[in-house]
C-alpha positions as CSV (number, residue, x, y, z in Angstrom):
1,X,-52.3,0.8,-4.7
2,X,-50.6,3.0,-1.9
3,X,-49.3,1.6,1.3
4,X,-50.6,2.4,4.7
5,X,-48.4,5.5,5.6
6,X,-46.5,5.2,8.6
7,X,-45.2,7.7,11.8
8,X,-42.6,7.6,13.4
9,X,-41.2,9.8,16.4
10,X,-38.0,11.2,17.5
11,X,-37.2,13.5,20.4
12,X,-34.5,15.6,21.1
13,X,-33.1,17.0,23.9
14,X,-32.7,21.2,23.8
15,X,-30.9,23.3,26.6
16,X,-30.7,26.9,27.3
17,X,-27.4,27.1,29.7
18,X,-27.1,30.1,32.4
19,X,-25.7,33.0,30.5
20,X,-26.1,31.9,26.8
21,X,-29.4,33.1,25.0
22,X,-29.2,30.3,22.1
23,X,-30.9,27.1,22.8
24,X,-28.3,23.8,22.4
25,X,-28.8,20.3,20.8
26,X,-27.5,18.1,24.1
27,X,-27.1,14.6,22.4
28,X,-29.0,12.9,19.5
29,X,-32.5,12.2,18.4
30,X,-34.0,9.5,20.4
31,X,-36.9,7.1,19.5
32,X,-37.4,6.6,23.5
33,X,-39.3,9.0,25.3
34,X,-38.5,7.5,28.8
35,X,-34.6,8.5,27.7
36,X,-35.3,11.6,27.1
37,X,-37.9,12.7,29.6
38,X,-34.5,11.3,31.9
39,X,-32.2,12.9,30.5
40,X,-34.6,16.4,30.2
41,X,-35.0,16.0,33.9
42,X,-31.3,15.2,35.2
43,X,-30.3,18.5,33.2
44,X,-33.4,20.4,34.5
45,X,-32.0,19.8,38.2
46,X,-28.5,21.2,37.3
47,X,-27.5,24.9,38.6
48,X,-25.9,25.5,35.2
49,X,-28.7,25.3,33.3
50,X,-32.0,27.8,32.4
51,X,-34.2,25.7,31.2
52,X,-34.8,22.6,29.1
53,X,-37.0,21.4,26.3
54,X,-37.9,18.5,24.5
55,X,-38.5,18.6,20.5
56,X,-40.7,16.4,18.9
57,X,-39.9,15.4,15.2
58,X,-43.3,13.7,13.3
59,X,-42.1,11.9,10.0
60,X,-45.1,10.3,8.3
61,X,-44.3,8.0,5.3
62,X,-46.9,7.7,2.6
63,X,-46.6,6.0,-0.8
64,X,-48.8,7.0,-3.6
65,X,-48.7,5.3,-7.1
66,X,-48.5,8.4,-9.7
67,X,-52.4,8.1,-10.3
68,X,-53.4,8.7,-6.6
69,X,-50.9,11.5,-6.5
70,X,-52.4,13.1,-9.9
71,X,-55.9,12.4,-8.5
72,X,-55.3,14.3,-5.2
73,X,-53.4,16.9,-7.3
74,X,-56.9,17.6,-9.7
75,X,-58.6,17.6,-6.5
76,X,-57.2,19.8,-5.0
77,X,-57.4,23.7,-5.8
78,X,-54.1,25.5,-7.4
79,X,-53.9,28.4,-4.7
80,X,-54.0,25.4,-1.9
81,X,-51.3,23.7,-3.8
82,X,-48.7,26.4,-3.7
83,X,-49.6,27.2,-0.1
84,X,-48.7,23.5,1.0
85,X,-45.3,24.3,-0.8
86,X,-45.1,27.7,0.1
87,X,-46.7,28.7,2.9
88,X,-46.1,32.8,2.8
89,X,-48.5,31.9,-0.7
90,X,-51.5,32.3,1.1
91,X,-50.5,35.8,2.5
92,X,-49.5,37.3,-0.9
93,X,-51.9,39.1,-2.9
């Protein structure tokens, strides 16, 4: 039997600095969002920088034994299958 999947969040802080056009990683991923909203807003008040974002990363962790995953995989049409790998799937003709 599968195990309760599980999700877990991590945030990171992304810059965009006066006079550069590429958005920068400014520290690491961060479980807390109260860090990060802080640390989003300290940089937001600085005259050297455009703007600032936060990035949200979703991991959910799901086990399947091999006979739920071949269930789901029977259930589940071929076309739909490749477009969960390959998204652009669904556009090709």
């Amino acid at each position: 039997m599968s195990s309760a999947p599980t999700r877990e969040e991590r945030l990171r802080v992304v810059v965009l600095w006066v006079d550069e056009t590429e958005w920068r990683t400014w520290g690491r991923f961060s479980k807390n969002a109260q860090r990060s909203y802080d640390e989003a807003a300290a940089l937001a008040a600085r005259e050297d920088v455009t703007d600032v974002r936060i990035d949200r990363t979703t991991v959910i962790t799901d086990s399947l034994t091999v006979a739920e995953l071949h269930a789901q995989l029977l259930a589940t049409p071929a076309n739909r299958t490749r477009a969960a790998i390959d998204p652009q799937e669904e556009h090709r003709v």
